[in-house]
C-alpha positions in Angstrom: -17.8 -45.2 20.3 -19.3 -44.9 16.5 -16.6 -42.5 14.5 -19.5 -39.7 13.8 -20.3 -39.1 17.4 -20.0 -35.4 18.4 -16.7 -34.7 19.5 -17.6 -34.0 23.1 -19.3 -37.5 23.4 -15.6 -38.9 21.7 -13.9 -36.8 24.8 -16.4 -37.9 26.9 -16.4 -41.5 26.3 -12.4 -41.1 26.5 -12.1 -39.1 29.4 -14.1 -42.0 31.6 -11.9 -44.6 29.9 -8.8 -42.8 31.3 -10.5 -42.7 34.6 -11.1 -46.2 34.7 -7.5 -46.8 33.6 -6.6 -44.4 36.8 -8.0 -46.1 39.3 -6.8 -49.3 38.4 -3.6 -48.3 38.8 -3.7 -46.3 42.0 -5.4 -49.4 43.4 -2.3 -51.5 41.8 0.1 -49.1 43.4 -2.1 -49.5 47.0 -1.4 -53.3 46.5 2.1 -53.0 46.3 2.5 -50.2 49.0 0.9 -52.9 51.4 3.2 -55.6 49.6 6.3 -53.5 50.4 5.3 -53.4 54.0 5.0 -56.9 54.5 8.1 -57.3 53.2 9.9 -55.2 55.2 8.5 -56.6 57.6 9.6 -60.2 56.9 13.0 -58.4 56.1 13.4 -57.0 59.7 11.5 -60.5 61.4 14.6 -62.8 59.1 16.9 -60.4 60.4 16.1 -60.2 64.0 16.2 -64.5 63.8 19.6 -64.2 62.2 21.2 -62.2 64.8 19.9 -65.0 67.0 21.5 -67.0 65.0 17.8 -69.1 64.5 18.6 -69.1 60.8 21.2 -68.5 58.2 22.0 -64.8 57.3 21.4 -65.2 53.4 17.6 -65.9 54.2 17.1 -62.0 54.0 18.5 -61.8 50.7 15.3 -63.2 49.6 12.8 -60.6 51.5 15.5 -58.1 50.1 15.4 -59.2 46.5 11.7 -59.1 46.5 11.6 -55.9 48.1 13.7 -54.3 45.4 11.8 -55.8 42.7 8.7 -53.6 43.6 10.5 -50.7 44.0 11.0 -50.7 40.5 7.6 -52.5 39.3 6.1 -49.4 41.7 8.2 -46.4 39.7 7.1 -48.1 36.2 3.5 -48.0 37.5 3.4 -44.3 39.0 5.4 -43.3 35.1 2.3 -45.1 33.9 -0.4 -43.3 36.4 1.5 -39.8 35.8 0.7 -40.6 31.2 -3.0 -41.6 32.3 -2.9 -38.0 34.6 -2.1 -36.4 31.2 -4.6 -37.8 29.3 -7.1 -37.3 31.2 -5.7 -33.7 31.2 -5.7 -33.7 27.5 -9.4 -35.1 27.2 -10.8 -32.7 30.1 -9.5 -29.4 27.8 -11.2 -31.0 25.1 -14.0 -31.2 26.5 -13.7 -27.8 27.9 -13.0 -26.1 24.6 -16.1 -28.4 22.6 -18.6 -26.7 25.5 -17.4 -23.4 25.3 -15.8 -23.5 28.6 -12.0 -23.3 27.5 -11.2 -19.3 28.3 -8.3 -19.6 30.3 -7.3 -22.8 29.7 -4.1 -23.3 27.8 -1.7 -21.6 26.6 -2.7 -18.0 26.1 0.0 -16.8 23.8 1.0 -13.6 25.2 4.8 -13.6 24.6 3.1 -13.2 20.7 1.4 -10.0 21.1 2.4 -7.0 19.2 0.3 -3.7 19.3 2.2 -2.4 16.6 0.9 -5.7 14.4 -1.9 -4.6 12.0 -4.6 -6.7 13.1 -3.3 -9.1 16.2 -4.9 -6.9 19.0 -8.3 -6.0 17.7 -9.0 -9.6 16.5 -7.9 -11.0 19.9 -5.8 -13.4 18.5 -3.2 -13.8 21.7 -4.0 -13.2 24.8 -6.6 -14.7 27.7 -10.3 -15.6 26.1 -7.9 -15.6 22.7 -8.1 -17.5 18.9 -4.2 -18.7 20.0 -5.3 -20.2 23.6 -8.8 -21.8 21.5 -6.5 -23.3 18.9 -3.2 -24.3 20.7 -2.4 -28.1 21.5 1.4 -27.4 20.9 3.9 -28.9 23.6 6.9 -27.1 22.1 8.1 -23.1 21.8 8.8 -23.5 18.4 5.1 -25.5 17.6 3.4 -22.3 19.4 6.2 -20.0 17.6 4.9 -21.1 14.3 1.1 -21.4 15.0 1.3 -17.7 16.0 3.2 -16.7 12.4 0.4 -18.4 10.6 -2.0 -16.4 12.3 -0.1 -13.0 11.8 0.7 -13.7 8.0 -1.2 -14.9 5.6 -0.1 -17.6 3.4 -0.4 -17.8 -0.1 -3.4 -20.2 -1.5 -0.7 -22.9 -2.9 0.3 -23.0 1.0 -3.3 -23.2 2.3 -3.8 -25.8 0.0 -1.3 -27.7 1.3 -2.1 -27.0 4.4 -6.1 -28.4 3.8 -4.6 -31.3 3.0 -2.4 -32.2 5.9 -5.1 -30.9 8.4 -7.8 -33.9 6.5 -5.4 -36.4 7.3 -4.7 -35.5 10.7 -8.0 -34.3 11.8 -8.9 -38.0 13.0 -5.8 -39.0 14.2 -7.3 -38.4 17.8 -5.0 -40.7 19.1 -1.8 -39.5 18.0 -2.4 -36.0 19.5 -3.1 -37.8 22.7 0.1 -39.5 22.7 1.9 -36.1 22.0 0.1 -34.8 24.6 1.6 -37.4 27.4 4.9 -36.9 26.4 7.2 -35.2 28.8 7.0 -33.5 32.1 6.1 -30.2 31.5 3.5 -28.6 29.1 5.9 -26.8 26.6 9.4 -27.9 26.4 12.1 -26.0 27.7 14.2 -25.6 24.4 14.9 -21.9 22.8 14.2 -23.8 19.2 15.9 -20.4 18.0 18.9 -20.6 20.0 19.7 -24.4 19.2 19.7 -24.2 15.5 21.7 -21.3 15.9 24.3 -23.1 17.9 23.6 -26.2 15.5 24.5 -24.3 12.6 28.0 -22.5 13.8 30.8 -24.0 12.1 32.2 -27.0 14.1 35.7 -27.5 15.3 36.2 -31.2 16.2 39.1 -32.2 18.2 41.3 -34.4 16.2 41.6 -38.1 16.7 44.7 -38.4 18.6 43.3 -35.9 21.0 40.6 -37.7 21.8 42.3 -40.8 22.3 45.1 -39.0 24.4 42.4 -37.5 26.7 40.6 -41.2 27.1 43.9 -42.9 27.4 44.7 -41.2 30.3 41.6 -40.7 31.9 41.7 -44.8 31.3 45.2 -44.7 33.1 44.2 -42.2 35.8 41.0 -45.1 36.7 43.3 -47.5 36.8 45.9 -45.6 39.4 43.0 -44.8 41.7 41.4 -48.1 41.8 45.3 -49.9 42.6 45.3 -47.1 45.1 42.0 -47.4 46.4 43.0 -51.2 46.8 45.8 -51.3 48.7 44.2 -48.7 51.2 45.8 -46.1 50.0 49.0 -47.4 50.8 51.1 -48.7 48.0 53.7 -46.1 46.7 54.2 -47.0 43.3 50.2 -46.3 42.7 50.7 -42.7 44.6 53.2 -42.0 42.1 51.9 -43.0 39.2 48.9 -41.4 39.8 50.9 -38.0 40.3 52.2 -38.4 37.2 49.1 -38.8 35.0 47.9 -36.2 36.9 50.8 -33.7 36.4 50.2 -35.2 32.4 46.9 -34.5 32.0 47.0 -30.8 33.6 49.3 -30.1 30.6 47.1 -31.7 28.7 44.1 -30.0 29.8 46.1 -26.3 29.7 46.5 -26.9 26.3 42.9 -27.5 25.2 40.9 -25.8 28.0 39.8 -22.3 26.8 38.3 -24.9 23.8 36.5 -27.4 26.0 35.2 -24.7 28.2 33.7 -22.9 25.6 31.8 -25.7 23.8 30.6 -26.6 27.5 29.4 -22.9 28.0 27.6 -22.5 24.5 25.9 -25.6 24.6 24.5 -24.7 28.2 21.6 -22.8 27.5 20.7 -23.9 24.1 20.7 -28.1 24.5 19.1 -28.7 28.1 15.6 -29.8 28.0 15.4 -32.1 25.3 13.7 -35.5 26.7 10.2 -34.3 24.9 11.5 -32.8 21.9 13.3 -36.6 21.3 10.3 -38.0 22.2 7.7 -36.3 19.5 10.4 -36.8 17.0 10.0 -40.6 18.2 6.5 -40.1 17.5 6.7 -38.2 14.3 9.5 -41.2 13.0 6.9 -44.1 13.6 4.1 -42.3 11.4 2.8 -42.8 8.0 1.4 -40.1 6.0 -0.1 -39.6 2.2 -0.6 -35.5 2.6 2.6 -34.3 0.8 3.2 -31.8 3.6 3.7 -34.5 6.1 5.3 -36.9 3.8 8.3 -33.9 3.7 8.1 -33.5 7.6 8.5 -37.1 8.2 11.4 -37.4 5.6 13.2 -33.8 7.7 13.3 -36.0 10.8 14.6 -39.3 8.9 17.0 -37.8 6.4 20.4 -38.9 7.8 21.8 -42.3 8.3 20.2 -42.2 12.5 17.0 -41.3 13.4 16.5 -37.3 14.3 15.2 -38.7 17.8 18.5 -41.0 18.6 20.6 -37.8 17.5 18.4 -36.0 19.6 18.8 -38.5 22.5 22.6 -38.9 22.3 22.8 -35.4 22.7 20.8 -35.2 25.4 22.9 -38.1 27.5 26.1 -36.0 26.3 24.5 -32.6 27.8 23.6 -35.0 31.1 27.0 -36.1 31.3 28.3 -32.5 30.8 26.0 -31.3 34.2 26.9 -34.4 36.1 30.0 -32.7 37.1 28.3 -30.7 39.9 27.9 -33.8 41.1 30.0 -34.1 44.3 31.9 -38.0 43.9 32.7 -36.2 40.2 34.0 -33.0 41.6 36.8 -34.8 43.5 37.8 -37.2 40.6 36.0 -35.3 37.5 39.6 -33.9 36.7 41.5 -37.1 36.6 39.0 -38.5 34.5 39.2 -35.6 31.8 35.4 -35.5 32.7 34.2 -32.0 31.0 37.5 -32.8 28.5 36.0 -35.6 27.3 32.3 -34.6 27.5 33.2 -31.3 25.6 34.9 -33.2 22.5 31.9 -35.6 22.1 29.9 -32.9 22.0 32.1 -30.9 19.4 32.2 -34.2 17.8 27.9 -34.7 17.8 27.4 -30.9 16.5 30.4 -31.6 13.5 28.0 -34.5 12.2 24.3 -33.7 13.1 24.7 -29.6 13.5 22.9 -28.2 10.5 20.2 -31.0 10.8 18.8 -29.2 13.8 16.8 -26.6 12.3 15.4 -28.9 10.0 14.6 -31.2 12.5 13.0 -28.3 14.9 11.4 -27.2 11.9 9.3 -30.8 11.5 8.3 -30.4 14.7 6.9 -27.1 14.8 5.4 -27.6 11.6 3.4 -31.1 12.8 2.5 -28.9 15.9 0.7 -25.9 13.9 -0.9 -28.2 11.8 -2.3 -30.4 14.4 -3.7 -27.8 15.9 -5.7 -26.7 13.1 -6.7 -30.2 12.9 -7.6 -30.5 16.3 -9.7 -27.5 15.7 -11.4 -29.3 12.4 -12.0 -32.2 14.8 -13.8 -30.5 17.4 -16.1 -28.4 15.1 -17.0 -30.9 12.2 -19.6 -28.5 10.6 -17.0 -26.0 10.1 -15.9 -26.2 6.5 -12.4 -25.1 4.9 -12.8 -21.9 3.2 -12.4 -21.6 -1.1 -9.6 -20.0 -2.0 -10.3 -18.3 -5.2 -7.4 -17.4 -7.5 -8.9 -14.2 -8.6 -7.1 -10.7 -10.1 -10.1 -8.7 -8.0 -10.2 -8.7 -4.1 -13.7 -11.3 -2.9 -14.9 -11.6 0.3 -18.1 -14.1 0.3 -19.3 -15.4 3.5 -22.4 -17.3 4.2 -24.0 -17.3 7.4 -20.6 -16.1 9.3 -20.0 -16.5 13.2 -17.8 -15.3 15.6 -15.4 -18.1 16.5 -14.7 -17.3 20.1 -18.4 -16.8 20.8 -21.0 -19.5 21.9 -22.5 -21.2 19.1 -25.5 -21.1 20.7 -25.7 -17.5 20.9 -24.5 -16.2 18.4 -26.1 -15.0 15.0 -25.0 -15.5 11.9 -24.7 -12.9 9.5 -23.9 -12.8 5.5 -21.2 -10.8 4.4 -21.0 -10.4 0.2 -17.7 -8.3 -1.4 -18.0 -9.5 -4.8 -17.2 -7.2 -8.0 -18.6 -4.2 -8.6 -19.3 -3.8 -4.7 -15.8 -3.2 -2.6 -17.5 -1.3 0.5 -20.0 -1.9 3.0 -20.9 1.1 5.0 -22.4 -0.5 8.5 -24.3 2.3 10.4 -26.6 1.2 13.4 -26.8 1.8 16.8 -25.1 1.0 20.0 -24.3 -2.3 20.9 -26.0 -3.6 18.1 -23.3 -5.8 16.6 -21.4 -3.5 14.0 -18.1 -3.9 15.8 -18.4 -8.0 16.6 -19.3 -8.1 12.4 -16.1 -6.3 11.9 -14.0 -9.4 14.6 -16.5 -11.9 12.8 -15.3 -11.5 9.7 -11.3 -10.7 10.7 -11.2 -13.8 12.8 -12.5 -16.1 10.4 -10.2 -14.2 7.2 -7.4 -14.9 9.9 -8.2 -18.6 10.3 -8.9 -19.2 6.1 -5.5 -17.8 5.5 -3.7 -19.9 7.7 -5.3 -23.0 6.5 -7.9 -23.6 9.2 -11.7 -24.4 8.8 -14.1 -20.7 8.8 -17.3 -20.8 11.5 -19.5 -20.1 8.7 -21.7 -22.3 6.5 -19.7 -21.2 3.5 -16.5 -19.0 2.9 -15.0 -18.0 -0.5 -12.0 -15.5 -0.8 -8.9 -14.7 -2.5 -5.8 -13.6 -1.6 -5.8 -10.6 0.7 -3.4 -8.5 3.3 -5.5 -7.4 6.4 -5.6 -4.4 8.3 -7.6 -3.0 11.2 -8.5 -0.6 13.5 -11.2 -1.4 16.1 -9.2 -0.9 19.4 -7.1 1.6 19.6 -6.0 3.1 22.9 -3.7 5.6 24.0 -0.2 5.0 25.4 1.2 6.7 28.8 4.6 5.0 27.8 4.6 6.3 24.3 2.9 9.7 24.7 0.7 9.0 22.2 -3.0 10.0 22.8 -6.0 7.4 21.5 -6.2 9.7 18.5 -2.9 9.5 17.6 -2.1 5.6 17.9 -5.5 5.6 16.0 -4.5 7.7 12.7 -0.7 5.6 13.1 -3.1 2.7 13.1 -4.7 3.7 9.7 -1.4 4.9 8.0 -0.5 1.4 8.6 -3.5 0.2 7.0 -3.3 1.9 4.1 0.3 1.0 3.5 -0.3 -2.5 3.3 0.0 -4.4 -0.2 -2.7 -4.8 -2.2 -5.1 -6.5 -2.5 -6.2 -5.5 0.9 -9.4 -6.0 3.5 -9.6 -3.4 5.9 -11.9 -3.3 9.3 -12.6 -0.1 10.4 -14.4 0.6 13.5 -16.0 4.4 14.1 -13.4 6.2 12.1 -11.4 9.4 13.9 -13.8 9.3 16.4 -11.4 11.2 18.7 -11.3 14.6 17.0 -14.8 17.0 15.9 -17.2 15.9 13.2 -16.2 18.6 10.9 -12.4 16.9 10.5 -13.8 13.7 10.4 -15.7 13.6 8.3 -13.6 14.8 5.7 -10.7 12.2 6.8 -12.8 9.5 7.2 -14.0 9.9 3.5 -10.4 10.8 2.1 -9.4 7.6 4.2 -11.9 5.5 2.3 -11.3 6.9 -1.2 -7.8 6.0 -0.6 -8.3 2.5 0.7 -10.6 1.8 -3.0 -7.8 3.8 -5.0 -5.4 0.9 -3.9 -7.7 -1.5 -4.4 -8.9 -2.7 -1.1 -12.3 -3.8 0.0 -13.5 -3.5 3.3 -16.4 -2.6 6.5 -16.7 0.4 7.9 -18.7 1.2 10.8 -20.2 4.7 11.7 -22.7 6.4 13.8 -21.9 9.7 11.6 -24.7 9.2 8.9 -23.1 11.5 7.4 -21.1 9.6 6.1 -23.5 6.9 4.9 -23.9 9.3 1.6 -20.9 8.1 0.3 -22.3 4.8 -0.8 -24.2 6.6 -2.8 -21.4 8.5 -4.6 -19.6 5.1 -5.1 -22.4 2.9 -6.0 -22.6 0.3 -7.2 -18.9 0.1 -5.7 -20.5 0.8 -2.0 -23.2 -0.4 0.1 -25.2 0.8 2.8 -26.3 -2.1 6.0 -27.1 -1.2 9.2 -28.1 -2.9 12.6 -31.1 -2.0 14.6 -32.9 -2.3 17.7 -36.0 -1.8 19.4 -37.6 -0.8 22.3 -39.9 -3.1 24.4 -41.7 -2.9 27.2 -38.9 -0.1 28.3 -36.1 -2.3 27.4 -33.4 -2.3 24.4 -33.9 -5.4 22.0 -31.4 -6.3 19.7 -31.6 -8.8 16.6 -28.0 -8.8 15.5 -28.4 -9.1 12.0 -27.7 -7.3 9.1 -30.2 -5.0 7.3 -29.7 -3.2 4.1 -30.0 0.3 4.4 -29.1 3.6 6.5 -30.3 3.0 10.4 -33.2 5.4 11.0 -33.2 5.7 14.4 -30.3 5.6 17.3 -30.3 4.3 20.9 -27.8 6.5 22.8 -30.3 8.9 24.8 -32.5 5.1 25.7 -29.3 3.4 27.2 -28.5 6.9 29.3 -31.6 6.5 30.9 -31.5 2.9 31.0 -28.8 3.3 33.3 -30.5 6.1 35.4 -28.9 9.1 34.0 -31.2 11.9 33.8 -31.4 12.9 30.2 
């Protein structure tokens, strides 16, 4: 399909490929399930004509041969089935999240959300219907880790700049995010990123040489006893001692070292298992070529020593296999005289002395690529939505043309133009219920959010420079805490105005828990504050009292307001932003909408 089709077609057109491919290979598989029977069948018809003694016994070896060789041609097929499963998968979100249909699907990013963060909860940016579960493509803890920081800190503008860069080059790559999305079993990766750098990064203690080859010389020794005993059927004396002996050897041996070798085998435990798809997107990561300079670093992080990060990661992985193969039962009756765990333990000591403090920046490649390919992905799948200016100014600017809520339908939603440029700092929203004010103050936090960590705005234009931001749109109370919806409201705004400056701050019906008389006098000591530090910001009200102070701080503040309108008995809203002070409100016509008697 042409490269400028709509992204949904591009999903589209995949998706059926995928299909295609799917069917193909059930039927392949049906084909050699049928085979198989045959051949069994053949097997047990050769066999029932040897015991007959009709033919010679080595004719089943042929029936059998055959019969193992689709065993194997069958498991390579259903690995290749289970990849086209996931891509379809992958293309089906896609095409889930390009029609507006992806609320729920994906990861939802809950173990991210903080109601103590400044802006995380009223923004919606973790949770079910969240910007997290719209973005996300990320396979790995640490990819969705790091996709979360960027959108609870902003990044300075040399950063986004980067960033813009790496997302350009990877936004087509369509086909290398659906080869990251095959990979593995599982959707994320079961590997604490956190918890194996840290055990990475400890200082190592490698066995010495003639240790090692002590413990492999007798486990070699102890083989060779059992297999001389094994082979006389457990008869020949000389064996039976000298396997006593190595044994009686190596449990000095193994008193010596033990408290070592069990404590490597119970540290690496919970920090190395699961590590068959983080080796893999390294694989992936290590075959790539990149001109952005942030990937050009990431790819040099995962080929900076001597072996690849993904054969490092692999030969770990095999060691940490080995390690749990000692449940196995054959290996819990001759593990010991093999020095099994011994021996597993040292080349594991032995992997973390030479590749240890690569781990982190290895892990940190990979979560990296993963934040920025989901921005990318994102840039893919809405093509009109452009990269925001970042404007290296000494005064706090806000400039948004034609802004739109990201998580809403495009189709229904209304763009709105939102202007804090010098002298003006305030915009004072007034208007009435359900009009909009409080989706203009998400509007414009989402999309700051997404310019700040480097992704594209739903706007047709968005300039803006640096800025910390705060708000307070949801606040509730907490049974846990004790704290009343007042009170986690006014902790809400002490928090907002002790963030650095410059700041944008969103402020949704201010002290709307206590009497008019106190707030109105808090909400405009509140705002007076906020300027005095140099923020700008929206502020909604239904108090037009408070509306008067755009006069007192013009030209630094503005009066808008939505409105609505009453038709044929019903409540019409336009959703746009009007200059001025709201002249009338809608509170007493929604009562009786809803049959109360007023």
């Amino acid at each position: 399909m042409n490269a400028g089709s709509p992204p949904s077609e591009i999903y589209k057109q995949r998706l059926s490929q995928r299909k295609l491919a799917l069917e193909a290979t059930t039927q392949r598989l049906s084909r050699i399930h049928l085979l198989r029977l045959l051949i069994f069948a053949a097997a047990a018809f050769l066999l029932w004509q040897a015991l007959r003694g009709a033919i010679h016994p080595l004719w089943i070896a042929l029936p059998v041969t055959l019969f193992i060789g689709l065993v194997w041609g069958q498991s390579r097929i259903e690995r290749e089935a289970d990849l086209i499963r996931r891509a379809i998968d992958f293309h089906d979100r896609g095409v889930a999240r390009v029609e507006h249909r992806w609320k729920g699907i994906g990861a939802s990013g809950d173990q991210f959300a903080d109601s103590e963060h400044p802006y995380s909860a009223d923004l919606d940016l973790f949770g079910h219907a969240s910007l997290f579960q719209l973005l996300s493509i990320a396979r790995t803890r640490g990819g969705e880790s790091r996709l979360a920081q960027w959108l609870t800190a902003p990044a300075p503008i040399a950063t986004i700049r980067q960033r813009h860069e790496a997302v350009e080059e990877l936004r087509p790559m369509l086909d290398l995010r659906e080869r990251i999305a095959v990979l593995g079993a599982d959707f994320r990766v079961g590997v604490n990123p956190d918890q194996l750098a840290e055990w990475g990064a400890r200082v190592p203690d490698p066995f010495p040489l003639w240790m090692r080859t002590t413990a492999l010389g007798l486990s070699l020794i102890a083989s060779g006893m059992l297999i001389w005993w094994f082979a006389t059927a457990f008869t020949s004396v000389p064996a039976r001692i000298g396997l006593l002996a190595t044994a009686l050897i190596e449990a000095l041996f193994w008193s010596v070292i033990r408290f070592r070798t069990s404590a490597i085998a119970a540290a690496v435990e919970e920090p190395a298992h699961d590590l068959d798809l983080l080796c893999q997107i390294l694989a992936e990561l290590e075959r790539c070529e990149f001109t952005a300079p942030p990937l050009v670093e990431l790819c040099k992080q995962v080929r900076s020593s001597n072996h690849s990060a993904s054969a490092a990661i692999r030969s770990l992985k095999h060691l940490v296999e080995l390690l749990d193969s000692r449940d196995n039962l054959l290996l819990r009756g001759i593990g010991p005289l093999l020095l099994w765990t011994t021996q597993t333990a040292m080349a594991i000591e032995a992997w973390r002395a030479t590749h240890g403090k690569e781990i982190a920046g290895w892990l940190n490649a990979v979560a990296e690529w993963e934040a920025l390919s989901s921005i990318a992905n994102y840039a893919w799948e809405h093509p009109r939505d452009p990269l925001p200016d970042l404007l290296e100014s000494d005064v706090p600017v806000f400039e948004g043309t034609d802004l739109v809520h990201p998580l809403m339908e495009e189709d229904r939603a209304v763009p709105n133009t939102v202007s804090l440029t010098p002298p003006l700092r305030l915009l004072i929203v007034s208007g009435s219920n359900m009009s909009g004010k409080s989706t203009l103050l998400r509007t414009v936090g989402v999309n700051s959010v997404l310019a700040l960590a480097g992704a594209p705005v739903r706007a047709r234009r968005l300039s803006l420079s640096p800025l910390w931001l705060g708000a307070s749109i949801r606040s509730t109370d907490s049974l846990e805490e004790g704290r009343s919806r007042f009170m986690a409201e006014i902790l809400r705004l002490r928090q907002v105005t002790e963030l650095p400056s410059p700041a944008l701050f969103l402020l949704d019906e201010l002290l709307h828990g206590t009497n008019s008389h106190d707030r109105a006098l808090g909400s405009l000591g509140l705002i007076r504050a906020l300027l005095a530090k140099g923020g700008i910001g929206l502020v909604t009200t239904h108090d037009l009292s408070l509306t008067k102070l755009a006069d007192d701080l013009s030209p630094a503040a503005s009066n808008v307001h939505f409105e609505d309108r009453l038709v044929a008995g019903e409540l019409v809203f336009d959703y746009r932003m009007h200059p001025g002070v709201v002249t009338r409100s809608n509170a007493l016509d929604l009562m009786r909408a809803v049959g109360l008697d007023v």
